[in-house]
Backbone as a ProteinNet text record, in pm:
[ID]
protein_1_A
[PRIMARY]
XXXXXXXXXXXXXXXXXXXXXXXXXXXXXXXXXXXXXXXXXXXXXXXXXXXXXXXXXXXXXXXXXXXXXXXXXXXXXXXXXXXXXXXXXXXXXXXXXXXXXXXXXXXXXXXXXXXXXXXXXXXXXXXXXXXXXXXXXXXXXXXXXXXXXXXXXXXXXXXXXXXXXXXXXXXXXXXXXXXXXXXXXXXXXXXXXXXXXXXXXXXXXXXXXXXXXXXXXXXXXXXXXXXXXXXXXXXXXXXXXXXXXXXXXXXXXXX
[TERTIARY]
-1601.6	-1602.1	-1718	-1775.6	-1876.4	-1857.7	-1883.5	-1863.6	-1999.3	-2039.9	-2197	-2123.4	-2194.5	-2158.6	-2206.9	-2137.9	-2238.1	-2301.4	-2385.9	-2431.6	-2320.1	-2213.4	-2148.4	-2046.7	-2079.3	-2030.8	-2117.9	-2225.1	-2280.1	-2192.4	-2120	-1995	-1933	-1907.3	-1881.4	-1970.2	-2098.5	-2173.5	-2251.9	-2179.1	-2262.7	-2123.5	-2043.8	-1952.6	-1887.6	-1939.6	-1864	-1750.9	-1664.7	-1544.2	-1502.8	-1370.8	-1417.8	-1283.3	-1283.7	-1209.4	-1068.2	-1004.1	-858.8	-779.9	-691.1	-596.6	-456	-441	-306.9	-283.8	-179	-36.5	-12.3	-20.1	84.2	184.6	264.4	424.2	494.5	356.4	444.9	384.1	429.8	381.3	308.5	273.7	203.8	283.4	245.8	309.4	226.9	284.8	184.1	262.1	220.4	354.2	229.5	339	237.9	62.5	104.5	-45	-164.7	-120	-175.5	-160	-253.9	-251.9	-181.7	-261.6	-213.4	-186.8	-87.5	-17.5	32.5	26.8	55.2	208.3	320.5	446.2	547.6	590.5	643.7	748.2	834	971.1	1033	1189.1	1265.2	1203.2	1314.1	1252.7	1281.8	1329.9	1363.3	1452.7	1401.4	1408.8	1395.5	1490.6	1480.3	1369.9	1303.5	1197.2	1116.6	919.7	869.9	776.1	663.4	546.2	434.4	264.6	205	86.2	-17.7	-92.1	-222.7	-329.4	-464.8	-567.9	-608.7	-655.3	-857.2	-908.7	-1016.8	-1128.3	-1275.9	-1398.4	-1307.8	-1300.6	-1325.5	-1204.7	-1118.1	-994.7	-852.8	-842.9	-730.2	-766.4	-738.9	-743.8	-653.5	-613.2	-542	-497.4	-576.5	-531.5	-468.9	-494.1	-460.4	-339.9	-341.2	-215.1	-79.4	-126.6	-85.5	-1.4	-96	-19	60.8	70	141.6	288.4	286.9	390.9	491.5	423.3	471.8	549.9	506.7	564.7	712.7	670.9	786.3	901.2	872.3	993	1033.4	919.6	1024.4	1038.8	1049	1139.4	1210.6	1251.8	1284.1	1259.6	1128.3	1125.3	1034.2	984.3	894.6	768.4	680.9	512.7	410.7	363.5	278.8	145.2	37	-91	-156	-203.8	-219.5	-368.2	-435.4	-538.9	-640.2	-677.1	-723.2	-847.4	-943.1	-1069.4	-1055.1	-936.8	-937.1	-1025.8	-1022.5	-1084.1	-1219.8	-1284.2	-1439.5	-1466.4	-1339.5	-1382.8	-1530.8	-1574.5	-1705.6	-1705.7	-1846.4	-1804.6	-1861.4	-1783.2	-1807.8	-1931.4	-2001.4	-2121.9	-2263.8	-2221.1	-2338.9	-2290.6	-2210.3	-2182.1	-2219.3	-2319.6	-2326.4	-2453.5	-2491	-2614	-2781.4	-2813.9	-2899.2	-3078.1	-3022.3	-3183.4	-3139.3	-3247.8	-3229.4	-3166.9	-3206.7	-3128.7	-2950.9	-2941.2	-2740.5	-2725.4	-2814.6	-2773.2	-2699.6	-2819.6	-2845.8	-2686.6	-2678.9	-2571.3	-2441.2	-2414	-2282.7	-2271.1	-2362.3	-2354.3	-2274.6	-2348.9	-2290.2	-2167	-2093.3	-1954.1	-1846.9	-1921.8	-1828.1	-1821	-1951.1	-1940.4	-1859.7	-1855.5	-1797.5	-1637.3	-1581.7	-1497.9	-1402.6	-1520.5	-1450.6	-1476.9	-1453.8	-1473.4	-1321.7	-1329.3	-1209.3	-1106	-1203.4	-1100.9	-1065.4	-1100.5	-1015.5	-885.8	-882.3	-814.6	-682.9	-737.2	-620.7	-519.9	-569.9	-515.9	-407.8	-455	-414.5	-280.6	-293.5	-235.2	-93.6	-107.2	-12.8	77.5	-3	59.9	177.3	125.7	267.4	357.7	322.3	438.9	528.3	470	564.8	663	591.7	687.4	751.3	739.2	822.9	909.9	957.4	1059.7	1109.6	1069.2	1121.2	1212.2	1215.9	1209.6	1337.4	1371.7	1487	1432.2	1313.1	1316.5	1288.3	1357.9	1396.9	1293.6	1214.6	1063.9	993.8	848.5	777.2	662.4	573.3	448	339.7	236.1	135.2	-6.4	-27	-148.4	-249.6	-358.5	-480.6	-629.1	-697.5	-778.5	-906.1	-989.4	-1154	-1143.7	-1211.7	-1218.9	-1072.5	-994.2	-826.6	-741.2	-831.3	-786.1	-838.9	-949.2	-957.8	-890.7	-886.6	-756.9	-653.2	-555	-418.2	-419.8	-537.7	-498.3	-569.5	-631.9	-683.5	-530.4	-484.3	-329.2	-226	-273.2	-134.3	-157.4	-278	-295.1	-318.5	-294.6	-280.1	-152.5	-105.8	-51.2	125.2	174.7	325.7	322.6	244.4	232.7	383.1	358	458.2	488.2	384.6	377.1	497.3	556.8	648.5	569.9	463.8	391.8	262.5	146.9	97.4	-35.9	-92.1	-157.5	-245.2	-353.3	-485.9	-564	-578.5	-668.1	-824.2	-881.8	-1040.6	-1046.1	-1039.4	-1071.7	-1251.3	-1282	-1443.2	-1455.9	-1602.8	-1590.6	-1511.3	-1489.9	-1392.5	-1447.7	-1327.3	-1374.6	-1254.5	-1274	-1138.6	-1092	-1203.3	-1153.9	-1087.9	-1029.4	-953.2	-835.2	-808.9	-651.3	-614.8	-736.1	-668.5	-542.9	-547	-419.2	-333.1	-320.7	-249.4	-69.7	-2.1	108.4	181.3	202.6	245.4	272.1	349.2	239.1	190.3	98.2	-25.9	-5.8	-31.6	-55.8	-209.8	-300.1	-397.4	-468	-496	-583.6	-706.3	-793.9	-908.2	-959.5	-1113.7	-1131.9	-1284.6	-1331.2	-1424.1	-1558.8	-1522.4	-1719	-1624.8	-1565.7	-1563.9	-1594.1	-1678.1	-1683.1	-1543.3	-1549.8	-1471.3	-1452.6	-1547.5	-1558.4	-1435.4	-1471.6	-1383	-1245.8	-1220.3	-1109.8	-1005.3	-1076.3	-1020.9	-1013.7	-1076.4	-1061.8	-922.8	-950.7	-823.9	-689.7	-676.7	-558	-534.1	-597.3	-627.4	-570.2	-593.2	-534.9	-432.4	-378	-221.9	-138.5	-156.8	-97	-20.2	-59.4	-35.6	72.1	84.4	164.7	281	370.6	534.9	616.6	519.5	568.4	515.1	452.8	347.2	431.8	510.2	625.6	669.7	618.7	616.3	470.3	376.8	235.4	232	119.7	113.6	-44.4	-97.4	-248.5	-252.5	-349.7	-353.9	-519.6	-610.4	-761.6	-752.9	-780.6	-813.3	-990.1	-988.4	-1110.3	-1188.4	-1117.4	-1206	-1228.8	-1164.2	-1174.6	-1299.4	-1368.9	-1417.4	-1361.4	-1478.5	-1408.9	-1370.6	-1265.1	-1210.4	-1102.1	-1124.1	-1031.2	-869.9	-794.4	-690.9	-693.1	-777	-796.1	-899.1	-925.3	-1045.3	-1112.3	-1170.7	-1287.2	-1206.5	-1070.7	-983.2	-1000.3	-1077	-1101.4	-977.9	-851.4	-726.2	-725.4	-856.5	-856.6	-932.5	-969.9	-1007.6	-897.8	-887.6	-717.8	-768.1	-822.3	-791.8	-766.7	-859.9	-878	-707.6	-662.2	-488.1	-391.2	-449.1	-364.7	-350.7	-464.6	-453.3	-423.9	-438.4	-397.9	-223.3	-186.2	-27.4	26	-71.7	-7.1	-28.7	-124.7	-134.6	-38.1	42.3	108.7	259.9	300.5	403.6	377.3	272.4	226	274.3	228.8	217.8	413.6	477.5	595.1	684.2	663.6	796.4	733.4	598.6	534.1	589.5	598.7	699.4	855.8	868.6	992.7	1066.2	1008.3	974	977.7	873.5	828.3	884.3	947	1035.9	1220.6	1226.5	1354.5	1441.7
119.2	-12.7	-22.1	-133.3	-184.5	-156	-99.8	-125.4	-173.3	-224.3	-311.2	-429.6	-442.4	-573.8	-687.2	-770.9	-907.9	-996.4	-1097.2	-1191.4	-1259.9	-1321.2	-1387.2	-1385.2	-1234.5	-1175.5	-1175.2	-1278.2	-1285.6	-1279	-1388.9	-1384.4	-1273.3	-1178.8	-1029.1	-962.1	-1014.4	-922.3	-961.7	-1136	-1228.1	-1243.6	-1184.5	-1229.6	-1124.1	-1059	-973.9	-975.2	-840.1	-887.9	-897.6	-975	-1036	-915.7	-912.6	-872.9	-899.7	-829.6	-898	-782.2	-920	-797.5	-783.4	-795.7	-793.5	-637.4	-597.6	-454.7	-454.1	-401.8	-339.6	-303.6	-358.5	-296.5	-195.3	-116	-55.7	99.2	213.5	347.9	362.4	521.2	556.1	706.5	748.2	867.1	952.4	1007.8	1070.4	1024.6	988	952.8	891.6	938.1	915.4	991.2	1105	1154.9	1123.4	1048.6	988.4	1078.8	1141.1	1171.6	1064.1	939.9	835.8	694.8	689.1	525.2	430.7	303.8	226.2	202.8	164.1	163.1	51.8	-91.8	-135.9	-248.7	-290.1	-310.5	-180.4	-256	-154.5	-20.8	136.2	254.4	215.1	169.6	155.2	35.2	-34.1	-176.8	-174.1	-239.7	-230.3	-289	-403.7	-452.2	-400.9	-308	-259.6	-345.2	-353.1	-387.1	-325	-295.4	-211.8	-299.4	-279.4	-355.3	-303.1	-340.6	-268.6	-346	-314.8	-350.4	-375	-435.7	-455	-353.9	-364.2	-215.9	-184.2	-238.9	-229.2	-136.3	-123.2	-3.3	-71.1	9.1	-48.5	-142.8	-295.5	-389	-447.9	-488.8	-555.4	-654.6	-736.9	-872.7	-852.1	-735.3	-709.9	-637.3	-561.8	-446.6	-605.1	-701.8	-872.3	-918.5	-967.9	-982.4	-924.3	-759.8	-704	-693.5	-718.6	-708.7	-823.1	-960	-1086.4	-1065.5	-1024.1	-978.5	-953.8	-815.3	-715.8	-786.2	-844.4	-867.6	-1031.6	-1124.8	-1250.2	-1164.4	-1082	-1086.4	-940	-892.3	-781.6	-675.5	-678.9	-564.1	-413.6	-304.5	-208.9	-276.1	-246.7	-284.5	-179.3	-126.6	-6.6	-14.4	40.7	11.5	165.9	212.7	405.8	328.8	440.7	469.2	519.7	467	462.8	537.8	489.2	558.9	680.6	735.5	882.1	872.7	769	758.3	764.5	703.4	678.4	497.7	478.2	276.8	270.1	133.6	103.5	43.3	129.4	17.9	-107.9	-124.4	-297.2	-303.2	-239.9	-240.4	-229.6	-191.4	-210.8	-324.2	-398.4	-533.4	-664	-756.3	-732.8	-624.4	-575	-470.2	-539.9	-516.5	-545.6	-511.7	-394.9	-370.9	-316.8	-277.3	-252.5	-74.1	-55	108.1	104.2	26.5	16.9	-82.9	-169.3	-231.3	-118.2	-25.3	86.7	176.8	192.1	251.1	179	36.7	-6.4	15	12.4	20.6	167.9	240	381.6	410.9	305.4	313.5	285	172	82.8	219.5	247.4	408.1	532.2	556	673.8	651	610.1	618.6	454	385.4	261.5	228.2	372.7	374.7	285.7	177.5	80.7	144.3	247	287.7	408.6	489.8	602.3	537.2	396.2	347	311.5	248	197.9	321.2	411.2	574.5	586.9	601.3	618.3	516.1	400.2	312.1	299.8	346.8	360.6	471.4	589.2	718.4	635.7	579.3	537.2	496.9	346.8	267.7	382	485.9	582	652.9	672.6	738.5	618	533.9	449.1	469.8	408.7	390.4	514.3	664	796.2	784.3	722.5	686.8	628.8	552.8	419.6	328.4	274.2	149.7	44.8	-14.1	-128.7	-167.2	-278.3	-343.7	-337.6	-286.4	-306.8	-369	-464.8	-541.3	-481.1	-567.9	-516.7	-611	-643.4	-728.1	-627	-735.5	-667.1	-786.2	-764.6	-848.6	-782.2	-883	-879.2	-774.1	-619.4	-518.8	-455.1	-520.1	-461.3	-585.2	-646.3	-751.7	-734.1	-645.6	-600	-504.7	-388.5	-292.6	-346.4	-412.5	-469	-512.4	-604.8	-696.3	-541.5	-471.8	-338.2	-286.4	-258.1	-157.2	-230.3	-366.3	-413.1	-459.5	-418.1	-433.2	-279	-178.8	-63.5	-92.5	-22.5	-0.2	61.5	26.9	41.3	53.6	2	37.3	-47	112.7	88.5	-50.5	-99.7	-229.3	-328.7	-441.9	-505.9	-661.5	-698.4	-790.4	-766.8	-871.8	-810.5	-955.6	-963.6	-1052.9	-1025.9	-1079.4	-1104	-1169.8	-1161.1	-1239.1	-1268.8	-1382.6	-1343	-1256.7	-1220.7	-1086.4	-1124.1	-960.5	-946.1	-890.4	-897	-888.9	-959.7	-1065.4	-1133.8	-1199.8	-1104.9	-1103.6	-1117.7	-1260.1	-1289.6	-1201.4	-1107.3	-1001.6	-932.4	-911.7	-771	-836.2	-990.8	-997.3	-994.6	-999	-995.3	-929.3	-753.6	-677.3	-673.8	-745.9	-763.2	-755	-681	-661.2	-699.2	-772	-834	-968.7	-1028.5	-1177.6	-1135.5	-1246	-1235.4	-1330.5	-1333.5	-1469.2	-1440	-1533.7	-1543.2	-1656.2	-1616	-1656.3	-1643.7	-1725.9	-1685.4	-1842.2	-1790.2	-1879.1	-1970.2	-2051.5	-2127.6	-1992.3	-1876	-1810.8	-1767.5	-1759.1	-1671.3	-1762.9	-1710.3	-1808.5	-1883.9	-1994.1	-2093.2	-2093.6	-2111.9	-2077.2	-1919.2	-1838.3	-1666.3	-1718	-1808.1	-1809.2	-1941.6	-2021.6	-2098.9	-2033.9	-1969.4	-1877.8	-1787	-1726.1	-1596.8	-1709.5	-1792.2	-1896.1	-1938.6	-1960.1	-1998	-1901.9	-1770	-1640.6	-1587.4	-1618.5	-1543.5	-1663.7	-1807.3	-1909.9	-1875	-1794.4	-1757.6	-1653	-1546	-1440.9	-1501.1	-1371.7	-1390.7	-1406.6	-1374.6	-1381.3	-1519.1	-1649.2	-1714.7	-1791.3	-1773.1	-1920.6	-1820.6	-1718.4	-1614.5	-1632.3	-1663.3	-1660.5	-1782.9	-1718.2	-1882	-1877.7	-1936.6	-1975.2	-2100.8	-2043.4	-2141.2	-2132.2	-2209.8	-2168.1	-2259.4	-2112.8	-2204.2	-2216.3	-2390.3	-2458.8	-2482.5	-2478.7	-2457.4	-2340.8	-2250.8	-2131.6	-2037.4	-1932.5	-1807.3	-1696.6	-1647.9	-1473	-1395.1	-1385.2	-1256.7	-1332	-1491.1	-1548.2	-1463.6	-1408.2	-1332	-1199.9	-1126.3	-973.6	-967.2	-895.7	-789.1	-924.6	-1025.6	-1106.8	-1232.5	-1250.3	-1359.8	-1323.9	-1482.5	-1521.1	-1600.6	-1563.1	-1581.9	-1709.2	-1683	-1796.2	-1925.6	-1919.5	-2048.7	-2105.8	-2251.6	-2282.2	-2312.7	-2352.9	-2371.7	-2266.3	-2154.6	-2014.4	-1950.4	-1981.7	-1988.9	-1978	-2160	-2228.8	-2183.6	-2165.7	-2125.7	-1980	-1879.1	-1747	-1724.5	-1851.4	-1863.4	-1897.7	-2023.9	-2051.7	-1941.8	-1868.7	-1747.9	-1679.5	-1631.2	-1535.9	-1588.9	-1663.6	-1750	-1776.8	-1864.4	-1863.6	-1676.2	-1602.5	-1457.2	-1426.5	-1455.5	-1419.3	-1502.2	-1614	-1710.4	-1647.9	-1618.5	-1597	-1433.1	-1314.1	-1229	-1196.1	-1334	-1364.6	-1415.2	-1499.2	-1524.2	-1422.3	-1368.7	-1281.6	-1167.2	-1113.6	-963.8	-1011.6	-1156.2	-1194.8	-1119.5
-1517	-1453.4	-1356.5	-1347.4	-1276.6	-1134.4	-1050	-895.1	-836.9	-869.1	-820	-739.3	-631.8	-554.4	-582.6	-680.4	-748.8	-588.5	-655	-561.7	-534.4	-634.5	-552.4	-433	-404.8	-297.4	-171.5	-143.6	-60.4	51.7	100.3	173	258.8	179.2	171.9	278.6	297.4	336.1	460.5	505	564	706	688.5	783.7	876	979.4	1043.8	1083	1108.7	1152.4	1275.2	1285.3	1482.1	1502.3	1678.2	1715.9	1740.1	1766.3	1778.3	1873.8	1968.4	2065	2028.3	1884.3	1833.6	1831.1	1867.9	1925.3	1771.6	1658.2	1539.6	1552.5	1501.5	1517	1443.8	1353.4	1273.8	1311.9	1245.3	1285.1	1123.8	1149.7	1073.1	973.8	857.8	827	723.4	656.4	494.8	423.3	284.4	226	53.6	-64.7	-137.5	-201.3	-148.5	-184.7	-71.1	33.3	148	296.7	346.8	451.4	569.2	574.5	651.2	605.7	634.4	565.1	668.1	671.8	785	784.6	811.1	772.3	848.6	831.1	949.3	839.9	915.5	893.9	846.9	782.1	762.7	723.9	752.5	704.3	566.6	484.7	340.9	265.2	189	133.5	-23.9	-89.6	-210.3	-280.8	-244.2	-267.9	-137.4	-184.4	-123.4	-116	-49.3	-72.4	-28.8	-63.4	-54.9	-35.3	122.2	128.3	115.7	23	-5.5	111.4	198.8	309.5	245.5	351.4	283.9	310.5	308.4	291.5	490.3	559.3	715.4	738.9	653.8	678.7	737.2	889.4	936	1076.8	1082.4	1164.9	1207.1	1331.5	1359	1274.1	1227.7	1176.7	1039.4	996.1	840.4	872.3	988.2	975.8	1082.2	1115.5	1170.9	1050.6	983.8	831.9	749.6	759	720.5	792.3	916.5	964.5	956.5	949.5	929.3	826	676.6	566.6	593.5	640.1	681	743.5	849.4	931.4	839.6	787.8	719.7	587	544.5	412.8	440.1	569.5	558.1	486.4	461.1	354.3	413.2	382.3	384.6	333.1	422.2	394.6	463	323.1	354.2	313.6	422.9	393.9	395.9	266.7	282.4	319.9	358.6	393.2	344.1	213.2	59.9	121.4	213.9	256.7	323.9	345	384.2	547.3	634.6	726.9	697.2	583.5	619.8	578.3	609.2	599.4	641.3	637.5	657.2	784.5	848.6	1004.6	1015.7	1117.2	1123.7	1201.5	1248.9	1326.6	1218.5	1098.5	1002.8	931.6	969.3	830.5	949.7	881.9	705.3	756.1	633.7	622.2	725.6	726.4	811.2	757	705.9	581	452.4	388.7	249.4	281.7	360.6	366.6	405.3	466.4	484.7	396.5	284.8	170	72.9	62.9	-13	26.7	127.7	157.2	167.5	167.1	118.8	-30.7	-142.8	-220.3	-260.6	-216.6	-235.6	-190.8	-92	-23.1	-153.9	-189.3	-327.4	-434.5	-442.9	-549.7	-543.8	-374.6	-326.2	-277.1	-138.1	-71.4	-134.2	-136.7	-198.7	-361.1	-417.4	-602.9	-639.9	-689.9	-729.6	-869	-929.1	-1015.7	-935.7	-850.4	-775.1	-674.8	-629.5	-518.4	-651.3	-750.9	-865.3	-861.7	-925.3	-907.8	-752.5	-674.7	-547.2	-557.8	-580.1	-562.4	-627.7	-742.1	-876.4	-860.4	-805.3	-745.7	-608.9	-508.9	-398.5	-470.4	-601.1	-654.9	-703.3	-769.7	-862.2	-743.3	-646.1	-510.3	-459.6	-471.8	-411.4	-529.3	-649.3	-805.1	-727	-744.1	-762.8	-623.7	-493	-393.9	-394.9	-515.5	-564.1	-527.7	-437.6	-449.2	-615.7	-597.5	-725.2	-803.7	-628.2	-708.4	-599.1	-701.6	-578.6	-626.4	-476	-528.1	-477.3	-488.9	-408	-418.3	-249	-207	-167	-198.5	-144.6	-107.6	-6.2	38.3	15.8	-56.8	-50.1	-126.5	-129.9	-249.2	-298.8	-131.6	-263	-335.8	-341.9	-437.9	-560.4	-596.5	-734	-737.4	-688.8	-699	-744	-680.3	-712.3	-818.2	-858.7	-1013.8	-1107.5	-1101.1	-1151.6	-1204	-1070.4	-1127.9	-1162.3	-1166.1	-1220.5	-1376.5	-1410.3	-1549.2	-1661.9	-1566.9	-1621.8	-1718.3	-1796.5	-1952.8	-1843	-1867.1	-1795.8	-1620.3	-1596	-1472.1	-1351.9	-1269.6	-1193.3	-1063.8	-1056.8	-977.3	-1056.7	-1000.3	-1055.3	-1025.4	-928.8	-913.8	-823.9	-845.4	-781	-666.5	-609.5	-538.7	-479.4	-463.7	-445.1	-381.6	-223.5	-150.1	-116.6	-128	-101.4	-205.2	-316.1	-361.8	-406.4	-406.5	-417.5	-564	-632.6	-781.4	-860.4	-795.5	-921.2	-1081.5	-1158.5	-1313.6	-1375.6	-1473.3	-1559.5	-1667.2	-1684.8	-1782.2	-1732.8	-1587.2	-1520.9	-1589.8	-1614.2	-1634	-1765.4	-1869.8	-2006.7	-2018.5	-1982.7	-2018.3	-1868.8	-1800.7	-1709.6	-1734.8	-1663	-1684.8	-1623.6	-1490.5	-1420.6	-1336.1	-1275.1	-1230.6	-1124.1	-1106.1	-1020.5	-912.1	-807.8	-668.9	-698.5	-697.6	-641.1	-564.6	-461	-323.3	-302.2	-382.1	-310.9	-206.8	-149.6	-43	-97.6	-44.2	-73.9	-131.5	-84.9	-141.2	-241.2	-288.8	-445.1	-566.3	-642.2	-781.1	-832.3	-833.5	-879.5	-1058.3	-1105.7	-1239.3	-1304.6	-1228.1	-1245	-1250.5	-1123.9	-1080.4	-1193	-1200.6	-1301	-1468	-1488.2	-1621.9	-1579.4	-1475.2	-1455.8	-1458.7	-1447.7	-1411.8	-1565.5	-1671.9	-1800.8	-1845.2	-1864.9	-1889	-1840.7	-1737.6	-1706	-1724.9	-1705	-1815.4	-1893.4	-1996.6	-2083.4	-2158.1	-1992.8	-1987.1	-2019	-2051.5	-2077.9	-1944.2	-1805.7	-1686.4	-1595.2	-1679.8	-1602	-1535.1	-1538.8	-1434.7	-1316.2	-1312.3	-1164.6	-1093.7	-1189.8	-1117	-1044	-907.6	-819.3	-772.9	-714.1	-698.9	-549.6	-531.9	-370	-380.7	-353.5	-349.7	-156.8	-91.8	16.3	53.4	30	34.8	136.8	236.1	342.8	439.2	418.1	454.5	374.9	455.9	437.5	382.6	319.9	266.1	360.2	366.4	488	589.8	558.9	661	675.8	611.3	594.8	642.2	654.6	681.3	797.2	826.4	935.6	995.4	883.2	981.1	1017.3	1001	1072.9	1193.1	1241.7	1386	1448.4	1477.1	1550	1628.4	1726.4	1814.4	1764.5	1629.1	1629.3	1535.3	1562.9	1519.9	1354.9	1304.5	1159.6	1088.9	1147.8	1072.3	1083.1	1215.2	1220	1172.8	1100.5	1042	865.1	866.8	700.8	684.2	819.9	793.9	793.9	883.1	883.7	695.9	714.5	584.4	458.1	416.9	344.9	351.4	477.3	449.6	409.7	457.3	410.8	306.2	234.5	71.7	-19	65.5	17.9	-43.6	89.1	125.1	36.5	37.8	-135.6	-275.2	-278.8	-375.2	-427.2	-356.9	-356.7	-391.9	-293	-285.5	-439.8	-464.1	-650.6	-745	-733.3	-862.6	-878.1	-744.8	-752.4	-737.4	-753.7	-750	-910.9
[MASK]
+++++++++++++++++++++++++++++++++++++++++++++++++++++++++++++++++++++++++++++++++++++++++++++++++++++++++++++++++++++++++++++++++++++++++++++++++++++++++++++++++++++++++++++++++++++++++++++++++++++++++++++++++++++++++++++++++++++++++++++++++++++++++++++++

């Protein structure tokens, strides 16, 4: 698989992420083949959920959203720590010359390789099933939004649904063999064209009256994760509404 950062990921590379003084409510553990995993609501829920965080690692605003999850649907929401602690810092994004171009590239190749994170990913769901939990889903923002729709189109795979924010690389061929339904979310920079094909194609599934779609239009790539700016109110408003969108959309598809 391709891990090249297309152009239409300009977005991606044009928007730093802001700060935030949001407290996480959840702890941390090993769990899964994972040294470190984020962990908050209940210790154990029959429906799980598993959050693929974006290149920037662990942020307030993403580990924000995850907790919202947790506590409105009562469930477990876990975010492993796919980069093994070498996320990308936010002090070189976006890249600034062709040498930390050069070197995000090699991030997407190395620490953020999308078919090693699929792997990773598939490995928790199976510990979660072995675990008893029932069903489990799994979101992901900007590069773990190809992950998620990645492992949820693996060949029996253990995901039971799966969703997709901002996602980066977006390609309607990830969903041909797709095995699950899908939420997808993306925001005004992602190709429109991708996204209306991928919607054409899971249509189609034996599961498509579980799939749901929101394109938020006036929002930025990242508005949901790491580069959600809190204090400005629209960015807010549509990060409220995402996750609530996220949460019936769950609520649905693992019913």
């Amino acid at each position: 698989m391709s891990t090249h950062v297309h152009n239409d990921n300009v977005a991606c590379c044009t928007i730093p992420p802001v700060k935030s003084d949001y407290s996480p409510k959840g702890t941390f553990k090993a769990y899964g083949g994972f040294d470190k995993v984020y962990v908050t609501g209940p210790a154990k829920s029959e429906m799980t959920l598993v959050a693929v965080y974006d290149i920037f690692g662990f942020k307030p605003q993403t580990q924000q959203g995850a907790d919202i999850i947790a506590s409105s649907l009562n469930v477990t929401v876990l975010m492993p720590d796919f980069f093994h602690g070498e996320e990308w810092p936010a002090s070189k994004y976006p890249p600034k010359d062709d040498k930390e171009k050069r070197e995000l590239q090699e991030f997407f190749g190395g620490p953020a390789n999308p078919s090693n994170s699929v792997t990773g990913l598939i490995q928790v769901a199976k510990s979660l099933k072995s675990d008893g939990v029932k069903a489990v889903g799994a979101f992901g923002f900007c590069w773990g939004g190809k992950v998620t729709i990645l492992a949820g189109s693996q060949t029996s795979t253990p995901l039971d649904a799966v969703a997709a924010v901002h996602p980066a690389m977006l390609s309607s061929s990830d969903v041909n063999s797709l095995e699950v339904p899908l939420g997808l979310y993306p925001s005004k920079d992602e190709p429109i064209e991708e996204y209306n094909r991928m919607l054409e194609i899971v249509a189609k599934k034996p599961f498509a009256s579980k799939n749901d779609h929101k394109l938020y239009k006036n929002m930025f790539h990242g508005f949901a994760a790491a580069r959600a700016n809190l204090d400005e109110p629209e960015n807010k408003k549509a990060f409220e509404d995402l996750y609530a969108t996220l949460i019936k959309y769950f609520k649905n598809a693992l019913a």
